[in-house]
LUMVO-953474 format. One record per residue (C-alpha): x, y, z; residue number from 1; residue in three letters. Coordinates in Angstrom, 1 decimal. Layout:
# residues N
px_py_pz_k_r
X_Y_Z_NUM_ALA
...
//
This chain:
# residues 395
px_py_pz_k_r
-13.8_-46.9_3.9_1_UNK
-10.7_-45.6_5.9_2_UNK
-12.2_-42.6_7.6_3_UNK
-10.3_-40.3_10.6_4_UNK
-13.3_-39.0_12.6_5_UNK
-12.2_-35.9_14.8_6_UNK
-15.4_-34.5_16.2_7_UNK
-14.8_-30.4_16.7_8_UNK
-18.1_-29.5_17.4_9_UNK
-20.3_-31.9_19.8_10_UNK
-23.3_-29.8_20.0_11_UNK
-23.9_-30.8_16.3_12_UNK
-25.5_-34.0_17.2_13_UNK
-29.0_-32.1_18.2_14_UNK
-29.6_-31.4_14.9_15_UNK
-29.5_-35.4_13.9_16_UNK
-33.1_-35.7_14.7_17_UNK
-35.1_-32.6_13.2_18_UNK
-32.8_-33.3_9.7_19_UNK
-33.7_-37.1_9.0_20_UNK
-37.5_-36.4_9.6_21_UNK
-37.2_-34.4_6.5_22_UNK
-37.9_-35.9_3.1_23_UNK
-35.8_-33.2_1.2_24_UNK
-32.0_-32.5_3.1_25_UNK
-31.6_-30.1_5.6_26_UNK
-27.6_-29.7_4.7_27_UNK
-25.6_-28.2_1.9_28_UNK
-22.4_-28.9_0.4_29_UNK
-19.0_-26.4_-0.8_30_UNK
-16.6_-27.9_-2.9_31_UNK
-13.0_-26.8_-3.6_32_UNK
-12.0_-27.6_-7.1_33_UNK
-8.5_-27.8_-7.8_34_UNK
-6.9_-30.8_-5.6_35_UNK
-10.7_-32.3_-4.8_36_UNK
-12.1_-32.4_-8.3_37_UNK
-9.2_-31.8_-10.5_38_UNK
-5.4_-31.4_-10.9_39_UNK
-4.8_-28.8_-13.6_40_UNK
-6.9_-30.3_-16.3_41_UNK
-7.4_-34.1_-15.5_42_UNK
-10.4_-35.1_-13.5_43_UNK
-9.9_-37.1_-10.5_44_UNK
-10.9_-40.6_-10.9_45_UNK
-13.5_-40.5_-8.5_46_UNK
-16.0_-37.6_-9.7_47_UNK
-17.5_-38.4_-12.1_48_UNK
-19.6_-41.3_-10.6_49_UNK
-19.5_-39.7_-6.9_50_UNK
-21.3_-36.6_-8.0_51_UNK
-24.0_-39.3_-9.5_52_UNK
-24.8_-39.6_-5.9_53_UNK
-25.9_-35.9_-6.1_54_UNK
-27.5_-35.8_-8.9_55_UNK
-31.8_-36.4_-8.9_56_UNK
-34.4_-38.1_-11.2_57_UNK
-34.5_-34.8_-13.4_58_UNK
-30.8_-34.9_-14.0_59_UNK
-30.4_-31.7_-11.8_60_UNK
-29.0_-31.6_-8.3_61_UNK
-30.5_-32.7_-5.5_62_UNK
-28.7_-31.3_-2.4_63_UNK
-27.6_-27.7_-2.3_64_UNK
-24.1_-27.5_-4.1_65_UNK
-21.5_-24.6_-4.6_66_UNK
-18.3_-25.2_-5.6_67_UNK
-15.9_-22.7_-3.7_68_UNK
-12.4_-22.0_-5.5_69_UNK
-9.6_-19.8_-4.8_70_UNK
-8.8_-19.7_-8.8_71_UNK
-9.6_-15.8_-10.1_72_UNK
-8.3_-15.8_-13.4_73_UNK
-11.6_-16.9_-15.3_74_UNK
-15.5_-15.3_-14.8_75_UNK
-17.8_-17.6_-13.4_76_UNK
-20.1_-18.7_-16.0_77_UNK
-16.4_-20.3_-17.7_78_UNK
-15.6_-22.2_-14.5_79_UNK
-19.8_-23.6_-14.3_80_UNK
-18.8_-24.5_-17.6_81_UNK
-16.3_-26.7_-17.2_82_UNK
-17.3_-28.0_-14.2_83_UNK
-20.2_-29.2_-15.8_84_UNK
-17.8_-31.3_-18.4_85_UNK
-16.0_-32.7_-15.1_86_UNK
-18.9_-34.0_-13.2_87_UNK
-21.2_-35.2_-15.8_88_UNK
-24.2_-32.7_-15.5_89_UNK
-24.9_-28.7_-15.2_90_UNK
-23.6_-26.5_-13.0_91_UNK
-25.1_-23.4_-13.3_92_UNK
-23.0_-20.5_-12.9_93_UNK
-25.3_-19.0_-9.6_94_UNK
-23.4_-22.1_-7.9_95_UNK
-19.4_-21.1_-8.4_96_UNK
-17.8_-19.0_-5.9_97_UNK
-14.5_-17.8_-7.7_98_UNK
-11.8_-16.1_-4.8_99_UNK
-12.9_-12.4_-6.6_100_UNK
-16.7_-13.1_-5.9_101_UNK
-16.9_-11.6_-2.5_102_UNK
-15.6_-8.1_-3.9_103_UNK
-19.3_-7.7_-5.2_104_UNK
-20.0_-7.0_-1.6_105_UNK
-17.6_-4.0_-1.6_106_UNK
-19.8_-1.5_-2.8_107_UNK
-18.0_1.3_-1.4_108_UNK
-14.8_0.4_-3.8_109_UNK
-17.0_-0.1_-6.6_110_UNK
-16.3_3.8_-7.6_111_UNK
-12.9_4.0_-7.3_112_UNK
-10.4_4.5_-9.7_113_UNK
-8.3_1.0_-9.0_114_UNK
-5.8_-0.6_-10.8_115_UNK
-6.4_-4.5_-11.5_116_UNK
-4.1_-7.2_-11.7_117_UNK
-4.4_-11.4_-12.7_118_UNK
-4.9_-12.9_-15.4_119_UNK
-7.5_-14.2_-17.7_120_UNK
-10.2_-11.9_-18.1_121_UNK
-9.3_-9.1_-15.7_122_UNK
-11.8_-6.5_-17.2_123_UNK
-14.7_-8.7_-17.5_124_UNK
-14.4_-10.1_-14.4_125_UNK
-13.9_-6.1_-12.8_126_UNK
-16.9_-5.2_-14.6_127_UNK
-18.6_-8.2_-13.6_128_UNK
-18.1_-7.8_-9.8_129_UNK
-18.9_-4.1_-9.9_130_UNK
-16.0_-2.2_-10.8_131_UNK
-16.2_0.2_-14.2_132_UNK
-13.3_2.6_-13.4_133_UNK
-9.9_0.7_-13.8_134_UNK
-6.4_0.4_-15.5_135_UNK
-4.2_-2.4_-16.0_136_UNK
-0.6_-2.9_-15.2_137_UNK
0.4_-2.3_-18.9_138_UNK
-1.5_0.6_-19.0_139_UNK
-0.2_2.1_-16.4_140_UNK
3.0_1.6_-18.1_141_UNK
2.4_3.2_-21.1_142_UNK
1.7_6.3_-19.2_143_UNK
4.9_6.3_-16.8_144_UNK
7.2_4.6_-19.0_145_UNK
10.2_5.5_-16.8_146_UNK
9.0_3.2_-13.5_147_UNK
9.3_-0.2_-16.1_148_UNK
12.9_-0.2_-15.7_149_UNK
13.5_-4.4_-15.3_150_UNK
13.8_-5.5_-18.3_151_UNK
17.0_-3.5_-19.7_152_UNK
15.9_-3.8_-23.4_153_UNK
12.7_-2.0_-22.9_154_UNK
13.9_0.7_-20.9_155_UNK
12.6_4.3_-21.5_156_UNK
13.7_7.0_-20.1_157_UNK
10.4_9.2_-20.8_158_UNK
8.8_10.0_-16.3_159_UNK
5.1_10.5_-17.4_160_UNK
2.3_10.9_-17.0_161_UNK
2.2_11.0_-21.2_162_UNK
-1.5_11.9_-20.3_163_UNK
-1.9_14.8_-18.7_164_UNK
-4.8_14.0_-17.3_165_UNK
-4.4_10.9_-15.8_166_UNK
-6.2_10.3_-12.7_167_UNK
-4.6_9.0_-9.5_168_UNK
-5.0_5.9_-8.6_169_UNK
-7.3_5.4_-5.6_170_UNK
-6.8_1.5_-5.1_171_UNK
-5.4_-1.6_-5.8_172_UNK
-7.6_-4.8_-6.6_173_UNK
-5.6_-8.0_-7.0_174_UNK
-7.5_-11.0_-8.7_175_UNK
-4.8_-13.4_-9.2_176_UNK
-1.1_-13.5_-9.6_177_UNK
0.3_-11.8_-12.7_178_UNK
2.4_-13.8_-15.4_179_UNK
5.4_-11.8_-14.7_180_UNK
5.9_-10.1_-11.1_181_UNK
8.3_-7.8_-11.0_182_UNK
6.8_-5.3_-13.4_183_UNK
3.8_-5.3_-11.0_184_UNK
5.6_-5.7_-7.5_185_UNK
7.4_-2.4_-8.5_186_UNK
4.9_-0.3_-9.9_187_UNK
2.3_-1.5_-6.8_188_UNK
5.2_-0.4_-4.4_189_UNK
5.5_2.8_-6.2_190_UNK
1.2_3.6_-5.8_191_UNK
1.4_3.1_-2.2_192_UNK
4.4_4.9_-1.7_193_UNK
2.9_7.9_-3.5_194_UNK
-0.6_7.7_-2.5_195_UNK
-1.7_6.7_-6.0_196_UNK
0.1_9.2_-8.2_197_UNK
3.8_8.4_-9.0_198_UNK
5.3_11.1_-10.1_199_UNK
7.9_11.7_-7.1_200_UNK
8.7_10.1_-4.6_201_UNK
6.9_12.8_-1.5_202_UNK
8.7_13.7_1.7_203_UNK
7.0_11.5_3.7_204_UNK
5.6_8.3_3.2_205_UNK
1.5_8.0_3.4_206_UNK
0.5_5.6_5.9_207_UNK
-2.0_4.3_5.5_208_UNK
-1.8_3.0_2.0_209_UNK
-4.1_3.5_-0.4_210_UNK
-6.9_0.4_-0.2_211_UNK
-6.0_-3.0_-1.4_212_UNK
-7.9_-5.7_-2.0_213_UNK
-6.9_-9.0_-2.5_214_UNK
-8.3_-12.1_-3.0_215_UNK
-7.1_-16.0_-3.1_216_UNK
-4.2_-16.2_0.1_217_UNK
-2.8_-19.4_-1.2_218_UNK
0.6_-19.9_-0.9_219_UNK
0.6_-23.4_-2.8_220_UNK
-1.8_-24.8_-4.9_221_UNK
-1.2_-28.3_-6.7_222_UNK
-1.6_-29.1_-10.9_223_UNK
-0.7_-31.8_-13.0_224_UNK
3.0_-31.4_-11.2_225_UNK
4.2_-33.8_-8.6_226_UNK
4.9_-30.7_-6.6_227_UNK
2.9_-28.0_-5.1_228_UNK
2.6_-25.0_-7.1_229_UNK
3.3_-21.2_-6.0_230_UNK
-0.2_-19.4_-5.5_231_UNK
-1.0_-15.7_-5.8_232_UNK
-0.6_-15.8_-1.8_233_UNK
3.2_-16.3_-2.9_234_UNK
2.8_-12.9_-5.0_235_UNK
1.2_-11.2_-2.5_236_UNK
3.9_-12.5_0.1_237_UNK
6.4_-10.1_-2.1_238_UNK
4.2_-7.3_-2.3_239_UNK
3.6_-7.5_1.6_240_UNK
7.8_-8.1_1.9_241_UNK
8.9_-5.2_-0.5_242_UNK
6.7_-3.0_1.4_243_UNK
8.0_-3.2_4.7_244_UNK
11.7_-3.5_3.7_245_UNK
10.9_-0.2_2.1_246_UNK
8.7_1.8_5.0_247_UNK
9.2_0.1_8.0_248_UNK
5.3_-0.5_8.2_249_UNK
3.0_-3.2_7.4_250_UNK
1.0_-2.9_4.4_251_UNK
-2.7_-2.7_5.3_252_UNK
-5.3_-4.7_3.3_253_UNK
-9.0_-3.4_2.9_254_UNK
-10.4_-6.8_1.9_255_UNK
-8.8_-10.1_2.1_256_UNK
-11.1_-12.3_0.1_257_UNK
-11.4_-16.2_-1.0_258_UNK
-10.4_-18.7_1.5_259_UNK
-10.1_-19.1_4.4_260_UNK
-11.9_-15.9_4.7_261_UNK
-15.1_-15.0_7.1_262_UNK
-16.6_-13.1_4.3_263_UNK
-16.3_-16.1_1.4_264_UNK
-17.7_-18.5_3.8_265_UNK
-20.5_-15.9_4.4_266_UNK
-20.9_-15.4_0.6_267_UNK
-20.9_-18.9_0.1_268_UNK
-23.6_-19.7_2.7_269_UNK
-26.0_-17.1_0.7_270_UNK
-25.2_-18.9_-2.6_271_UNK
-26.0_-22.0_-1.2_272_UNK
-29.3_-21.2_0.3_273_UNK
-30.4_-19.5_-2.8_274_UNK
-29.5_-22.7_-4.7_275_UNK
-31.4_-25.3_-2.2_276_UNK
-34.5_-23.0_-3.2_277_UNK
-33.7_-23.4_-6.8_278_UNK
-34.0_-27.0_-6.5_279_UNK
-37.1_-26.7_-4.5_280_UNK
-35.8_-26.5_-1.1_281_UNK
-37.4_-24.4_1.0_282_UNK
-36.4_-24.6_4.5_283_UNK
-33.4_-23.7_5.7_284_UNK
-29.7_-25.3_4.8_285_UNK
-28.5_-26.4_8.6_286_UNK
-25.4_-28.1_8.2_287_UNK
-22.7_-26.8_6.0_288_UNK
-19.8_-29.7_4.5_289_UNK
-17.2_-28.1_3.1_290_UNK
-14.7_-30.2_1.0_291_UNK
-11.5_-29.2_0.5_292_UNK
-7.4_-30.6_-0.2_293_UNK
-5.7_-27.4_1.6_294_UNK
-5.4_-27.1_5.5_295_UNK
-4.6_-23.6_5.7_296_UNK
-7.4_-22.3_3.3_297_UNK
-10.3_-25.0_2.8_298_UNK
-10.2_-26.5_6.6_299_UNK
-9.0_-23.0_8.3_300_UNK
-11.8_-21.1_6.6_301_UNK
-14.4_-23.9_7.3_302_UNK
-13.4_-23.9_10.7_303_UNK
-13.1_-20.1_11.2_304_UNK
-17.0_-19.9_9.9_305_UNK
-18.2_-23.2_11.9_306_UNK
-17.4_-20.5_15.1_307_UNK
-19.0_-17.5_13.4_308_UNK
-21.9_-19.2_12.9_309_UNK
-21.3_-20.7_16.4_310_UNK
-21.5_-17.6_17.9_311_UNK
-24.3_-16.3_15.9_312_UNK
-26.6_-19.3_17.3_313_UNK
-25.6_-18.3_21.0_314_UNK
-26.9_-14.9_19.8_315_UNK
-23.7_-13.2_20.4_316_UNK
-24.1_-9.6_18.8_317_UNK
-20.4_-8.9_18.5_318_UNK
-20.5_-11.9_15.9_319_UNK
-21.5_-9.8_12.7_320_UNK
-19.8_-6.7_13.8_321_UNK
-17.0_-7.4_12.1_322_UNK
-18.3_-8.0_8.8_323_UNK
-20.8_-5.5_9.1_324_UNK
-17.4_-3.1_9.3_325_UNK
-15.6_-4.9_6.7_326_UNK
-18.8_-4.2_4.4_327_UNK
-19.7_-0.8_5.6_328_UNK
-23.0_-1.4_6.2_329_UNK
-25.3_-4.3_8.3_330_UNK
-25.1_-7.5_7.1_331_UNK
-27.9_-10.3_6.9_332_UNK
-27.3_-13.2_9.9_333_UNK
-26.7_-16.4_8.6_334_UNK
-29.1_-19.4_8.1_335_UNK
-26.6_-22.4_8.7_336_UNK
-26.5_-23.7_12.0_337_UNK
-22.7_-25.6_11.4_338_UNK
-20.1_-25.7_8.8_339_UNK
-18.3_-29.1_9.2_340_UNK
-14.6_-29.1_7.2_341_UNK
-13.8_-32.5_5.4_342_UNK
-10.4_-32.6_4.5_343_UNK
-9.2_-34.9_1.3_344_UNK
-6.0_-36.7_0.0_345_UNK
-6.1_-35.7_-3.6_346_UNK
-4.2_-32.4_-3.7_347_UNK
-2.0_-30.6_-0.8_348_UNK
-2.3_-32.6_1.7_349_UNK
-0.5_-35.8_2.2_350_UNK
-1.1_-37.1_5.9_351_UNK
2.3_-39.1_5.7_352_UNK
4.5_-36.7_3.9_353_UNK
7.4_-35.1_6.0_354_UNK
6.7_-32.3_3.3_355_UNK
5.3_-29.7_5.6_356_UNK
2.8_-27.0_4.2_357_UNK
2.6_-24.5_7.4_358_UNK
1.9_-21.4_5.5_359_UNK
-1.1_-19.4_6.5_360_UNK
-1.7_-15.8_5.7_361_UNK
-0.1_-13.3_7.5_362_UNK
-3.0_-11.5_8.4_363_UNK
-4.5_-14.9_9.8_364_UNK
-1.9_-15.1_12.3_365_UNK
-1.6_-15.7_15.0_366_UNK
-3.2_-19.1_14.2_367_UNK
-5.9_-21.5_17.0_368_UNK
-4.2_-25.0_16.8_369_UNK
-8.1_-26.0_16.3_370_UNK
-9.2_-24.1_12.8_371_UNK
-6.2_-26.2_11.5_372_UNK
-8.0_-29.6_12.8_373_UNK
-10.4_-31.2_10.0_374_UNK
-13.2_-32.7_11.6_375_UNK
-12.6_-35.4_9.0_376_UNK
-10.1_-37.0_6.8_377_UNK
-10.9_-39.3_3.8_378_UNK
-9.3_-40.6_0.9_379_UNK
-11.1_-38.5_-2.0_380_UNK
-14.2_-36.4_-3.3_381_UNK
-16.3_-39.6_-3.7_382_UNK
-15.5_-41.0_0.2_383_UNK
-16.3_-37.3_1.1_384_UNK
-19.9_-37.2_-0.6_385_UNK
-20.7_-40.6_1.4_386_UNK
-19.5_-39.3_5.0_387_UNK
-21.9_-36.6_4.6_388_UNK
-24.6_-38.5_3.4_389_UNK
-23.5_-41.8_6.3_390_UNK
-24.0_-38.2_9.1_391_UNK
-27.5_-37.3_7.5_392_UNK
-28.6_-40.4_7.1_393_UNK
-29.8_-39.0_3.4_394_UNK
-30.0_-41.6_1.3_395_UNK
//
């Protein structure tokens, strides 16, 4: 097994000893999906008999497992559903982290009047997360048929509101990117530039925008194509870009969500633990592997929350502050001791490719050389599952 070995974190070999005493493991694993288990549709050749390794007598898991995407165009129990078909046995839907599944920590949007934007099930998964109050692109449309002025065949002169009674628009929540962008780059231009409500254009421009939240950052993403794909990160690359061009000013995000966000790795670390006690794990998950294909999303975020939860275990305070503000309210610490990032060949990344993928998100930058550093590099999924059982000595 070719394996690159780059140790980030040399304070994780204290907790070799207390782990292998146990007979049940002390770590936890977070899977990426796309470019690790699958490209588009196909399975990867390796899955289906690596995730054996995972699987107990009973036919049910037998290590904590979450599977951690930055797809939001589908609900979760539709994702646990075919990933079940992938690997071979059930995954239950408690164990998927989609990129929108952090916004159910948002209470304080959960209110609002937002628009939503994606695809799939947009509604569903709104309602799902929390959110009962919202509008969709088209329907905003139909009520100011003037600002959908692209396409010239379609065209209608008529300003709007054709309801009255239309409420303004108090945020923006962005699941995934849409099928066709300009329609939705303009209209979400014209809601921050008009604080919700566009029905002129006001003297001066409100700063700050209205709240948006956004999740999956990904600029590429890779399918059945040879080449990487554009990802909503790409979308949200020409929302940020129109923006500015426009006012001069940055346009602020409320929530950034999926990876390689703090607050998905947090999330995930709480799905985790309550799926180790599922399988009848009781004490605590210490060591976190997180698989993934991307460099900037799955290694960066792995990385970023291997020094949150750094910092937490040095008891620095400042540590949850910032999620604590992000969430508006105090926030649990986290059980994990380490989250160790395992990068793979099978999607993005391709360690001899002079194609270079340097793209993380804007509000990530500037970037630490180090969350960019996998502390390992192997072949696939199924070399992946066996480094992390070679560390724990879990066999």
């Amino acid at each position: 097994m070719a394996i690159m070995k780059i140790l980030l974190r040399p304070d994780i070999a204290r907790f070799t000893v207390v782990r292998h005493l146990s007979l049940k493991p002390k770590f936890g694993l977070l899977f990426d999906i796309d470019g690790v288990i699958v490209r588009g549709k196909n399975v990867l050749p390796p899955v289906p008999e690596a995730f054996k390794r995972l699987q107990g007598k009973d036919g049910k898991f037998c290590v904590p497992t979450v599977f951690v995407t930055n797809s939001g165009n589908a609900l979760r129990s539709q994702k646990a559903e075919d990933l079940s078909k992938w690997i071979g046995f059930e995954v239950k839907e408690s164990q998927v982290v989609m990129a929108h599944s952090p916004l159910r920590l948002f209470q304080q949007y959960h209110n609002k009047r937002v628009l939503i934007s994606g695809q799939g099930p947009i509604r569903e998964i709104a309602q799902e997360l929390g959110f009962h109050n919202t509008i969709t692109i088209e329907e905003l449309v139909k009520n100011f048929p003037s600002l959908d002025y692209v396409n010239m065949e379609k065209r209608n002169p008529l300003c709007g509101p054709v309801d009255p009674n239309f409420p303004t628009i108090e945020g923006i929540v962005l699941f995934s990117e849409p099928i066709s962008w300009e329609t939705p780059l303009q209209l979400m231009v014209d809601l921050l530039l008009t604080n919700g409500m566009p029905t002129s254009l006001p003297d001066e421009i409100p700063y700050p925008n209205i709240p948006v939240l956004a999740c999956n950052m990904d600029l590429l993403w890779v399918s059945e194509a040879l080449i990487p794909r554009y990802g909503h990160g790409a979308f949200l690359l020409c929302l940020e870009s129109l923006y500015k061009k426009i006012t001069g000013k940055d346009m602020i995000y409320s929530a950034l969500v999926g990876k390689p966000s703090q607050v998905t790795y947090y999330h995930a670390n709480h799905m985790l633990r309550e799926h180790a006690e599922s399988i009848g794990i009781s004490h605590n998950v210490d060591t976190i592997y997180a698989i993934g294909d991307n460099i900037n999303t799955d290694i960066f975020g792995a990385n970023l929350y291997d020094k949150y939860l750094s910092r937490c275990g040095m008891k620095d305070t400042l540590a949850p502050q910032k999620l604590q503000k992000l969430l508006g309210r105090d926030v649990e610490l986290p059980s994990a001791k380490a989250c160790i990032s395992i990068l793979v060949e099978t999607g993005v990344h391709r360690r001899d490719s002079s194609y270079v993928a340097d793209h993380c998100p804007r509000d990530f930058l500037p970037v630490d050389d180090s969350l960019c550093k996998p502390a390992f590099v192997v072949k696939d999924v199924g070399e992946a599952i066996n480094l992390a059982f070679k560390e724990e000595k879990f066999d």
